[in-house]
N, C-alpha and C positions, 0 to 999 in steps of 0.2 A: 789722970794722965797715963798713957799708955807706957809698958816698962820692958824693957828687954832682957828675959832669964837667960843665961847662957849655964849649961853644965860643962865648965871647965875641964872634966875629966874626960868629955866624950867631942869636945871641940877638938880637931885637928889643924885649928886655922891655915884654911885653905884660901879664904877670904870671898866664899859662893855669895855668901850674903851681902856684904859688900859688894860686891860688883852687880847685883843686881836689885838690889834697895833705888827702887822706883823717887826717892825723894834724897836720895843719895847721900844720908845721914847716918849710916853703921860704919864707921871709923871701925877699921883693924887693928888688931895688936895683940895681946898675949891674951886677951878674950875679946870677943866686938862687943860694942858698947855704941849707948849711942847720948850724945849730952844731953844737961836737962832741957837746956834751948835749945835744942832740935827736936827734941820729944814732942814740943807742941805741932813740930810739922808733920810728924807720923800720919800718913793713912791708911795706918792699921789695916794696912791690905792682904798684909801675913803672907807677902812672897819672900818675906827672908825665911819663917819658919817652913814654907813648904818645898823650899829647894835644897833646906841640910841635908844631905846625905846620911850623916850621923844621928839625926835629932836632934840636935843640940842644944835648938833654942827654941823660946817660946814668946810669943806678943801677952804681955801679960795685964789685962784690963779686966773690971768688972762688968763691962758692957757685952764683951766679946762669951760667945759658948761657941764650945767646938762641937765634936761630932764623937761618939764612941768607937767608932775605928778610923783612925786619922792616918791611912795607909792608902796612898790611889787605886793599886793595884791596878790588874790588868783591863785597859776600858776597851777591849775587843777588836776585831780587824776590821778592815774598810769596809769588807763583806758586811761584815755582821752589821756596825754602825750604819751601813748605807741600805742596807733591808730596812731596818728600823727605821729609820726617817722617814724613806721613799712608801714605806707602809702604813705611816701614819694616817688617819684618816678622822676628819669632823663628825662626831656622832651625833645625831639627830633624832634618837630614839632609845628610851633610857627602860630599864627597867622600874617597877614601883617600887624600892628598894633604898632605905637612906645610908650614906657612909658616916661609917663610924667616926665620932670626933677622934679618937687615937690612931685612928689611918690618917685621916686630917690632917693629925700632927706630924704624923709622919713624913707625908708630902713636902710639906710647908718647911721641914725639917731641910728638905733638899734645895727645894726653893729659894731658902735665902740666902744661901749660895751664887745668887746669881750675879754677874758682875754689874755693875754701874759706874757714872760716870765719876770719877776720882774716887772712887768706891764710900763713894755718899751713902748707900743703901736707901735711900730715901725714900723706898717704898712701902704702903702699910697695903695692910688685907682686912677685907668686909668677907666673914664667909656668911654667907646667907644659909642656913640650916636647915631650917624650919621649912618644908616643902608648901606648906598654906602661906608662906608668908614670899616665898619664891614666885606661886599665882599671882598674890596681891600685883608685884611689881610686874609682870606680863601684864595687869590690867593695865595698873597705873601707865603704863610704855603705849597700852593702846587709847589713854584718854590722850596723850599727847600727841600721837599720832591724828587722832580727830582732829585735835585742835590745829595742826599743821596743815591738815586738808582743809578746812573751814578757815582759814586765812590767807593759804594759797593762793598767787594769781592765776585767773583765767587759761594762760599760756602754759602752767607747769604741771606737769605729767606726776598726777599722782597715782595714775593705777599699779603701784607697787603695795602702796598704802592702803588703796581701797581692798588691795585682796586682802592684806592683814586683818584686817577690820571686819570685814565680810567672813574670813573664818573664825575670827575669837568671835564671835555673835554667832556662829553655828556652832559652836563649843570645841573647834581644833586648835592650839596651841600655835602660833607659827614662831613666835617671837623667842620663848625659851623650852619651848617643842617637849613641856614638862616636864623637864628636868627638875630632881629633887633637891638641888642645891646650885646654888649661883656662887663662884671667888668674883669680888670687886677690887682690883688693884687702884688704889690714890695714894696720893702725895702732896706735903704741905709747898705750895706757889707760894714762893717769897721772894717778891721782883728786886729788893734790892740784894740778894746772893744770885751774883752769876751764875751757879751752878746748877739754878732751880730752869735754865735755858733746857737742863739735860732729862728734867724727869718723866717727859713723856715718852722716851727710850727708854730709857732705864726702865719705865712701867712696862713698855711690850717686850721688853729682854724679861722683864719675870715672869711675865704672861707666859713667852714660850717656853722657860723654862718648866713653868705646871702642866700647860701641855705636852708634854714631854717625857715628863716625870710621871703621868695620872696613868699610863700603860703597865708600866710594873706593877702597880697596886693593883690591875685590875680593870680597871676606870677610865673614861672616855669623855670627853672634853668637845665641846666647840665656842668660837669665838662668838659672843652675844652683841652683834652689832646694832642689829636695835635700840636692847635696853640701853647700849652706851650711849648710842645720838641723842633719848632719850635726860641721859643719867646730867648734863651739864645744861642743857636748854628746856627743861621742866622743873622747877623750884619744884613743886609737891615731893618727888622723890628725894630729893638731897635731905628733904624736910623728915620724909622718911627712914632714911639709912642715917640721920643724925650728924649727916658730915662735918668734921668740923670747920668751925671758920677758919678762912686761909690755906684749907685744903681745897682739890679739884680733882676727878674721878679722871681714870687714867686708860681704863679698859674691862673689861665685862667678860665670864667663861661661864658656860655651863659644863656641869659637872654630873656624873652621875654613873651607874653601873651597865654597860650598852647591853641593849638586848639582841643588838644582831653584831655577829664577828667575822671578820675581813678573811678573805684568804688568798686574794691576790692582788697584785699593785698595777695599776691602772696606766693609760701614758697620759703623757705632759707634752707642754710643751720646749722646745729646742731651748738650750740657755741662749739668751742671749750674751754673746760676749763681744766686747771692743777691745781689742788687744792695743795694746800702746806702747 
């Protein structure tokens, strides 16, 4: 059960916490507190601890790890954030080169960070490592590909597929463009909790969150659409990655150190907007 530390010496009771306690259980008073039957309804979201001004208090559970510097600090101006985004870019050509498992951790460190739906976190991660075992599933992605065209009707336009196929049989990569590492984002489907309505979000809110995060380290990312069509409508792979039961793959990144780098940002298209 989650517990709420408050350091009474450094508490001001202003009452920030309370008034912005998501589940509206931190009762004010000469320290906030919150009762034992309310504590079951915590979702340890940690917006009480992160809007102290003072510090003051802490979500105190063994489930919960924080971070070694627990200070926001300053996250940059429009400028900067909006270079960064608008410069991001899908890499498709990786060097031969694998990431360290402590960058890894590093990542995934920030990663989990990412929001979800009643902050369930209900996401897990598959990092595929092993760069022979990252091929393996580019094959396995193009038997099922075969199999999709070999069952196809008459009428359905497979020459997307055929090219796939046509180049992994000339020895070009199209599918994970050999990248040395694959993250697999899943999550346990459990139809009788409402909540589990939410985690195919929740899975591409952490997806972009690595995408996102894999620049600072260095590291370059693209979305593996493929292997994921593949990843839910081909048993041999789940058989593979040892999914467990009652979980369902949620989305697919390749990952790896790019070998060419960007230096300008491209256009787009107009946002569309519906004003109301």
């Amino acid at each position: 059960m989650v517990k709420l530390a408050v350091d009474s010496e450094k508490c001001v009771k202003c009452g920030t916490c309370s008034d912005i306690c998501v589940a509206g259980i931190i009762e004010p008073g000469d320290v906030p507190h919150v009762s034992k039957e309310n504590a079951l309804v915590c979702m340890r979201c940690g917006q009480c601890e992160a809007v102290c001004p003072q510090g003051a208090l802490e979500l105190v559970d063994p489930s919960l790890e924080g971070t070694m510097d627990n200070k926001i600090g300053d996250i940059g101006s429009s400028k900067q954030i909006g270079n960064y985004l608008r410069g991001r870019r899908s890499v498709r050509h990786y060097k031969n080169e694998t990431v360290d498992r402590e960058v890894w951790e590093k990542v995934m460190g920030i990663v989990r960070y990412a929001p979800s739906a009643g902050n369930g976190q209900p996401v897990k991660w598959m990092i595929v490592h092993d760069p022979v075992k990252v091929k393996k599933l580019a094959g396995m992605t193009i038997d099922w590909i075969k199999n999709v065209i070999s069952e196809a009707p008459p009428e359905q336009d497979v020459t997307g597929f055929n090219l796939l196929v046509e180049s992994w049989e000339n020895g070009t990569d199209l599918v994970l463009r050999g990248a040395p590492h694959v993250a697999i984002a899943y999550a346990e489907q459990d139809e009788t909790n409402p909540m589990s309505q939410f985690v195919s979000v929740d899975g591409v809110i952490a997806l972009t969150h690595l995408d996102l995060a894999l620049p600072s380290f260095g590291l370059g990312s693209c979305w593996a659409g493929g292997l994921f069509m593949a990843l839910n409508q081909w048993p041999p792979l789940a058989e593979e990655l040892k999914l467990p039961e009652g979980h369902t793959f949620i989305g697919a990144m390749m990952v790896g150190y790019p070998q060419y780098h960007y230096h300008n940002i491209p256009k787009r298209n107009k946002a569309v907007i519906d004003w109301k």
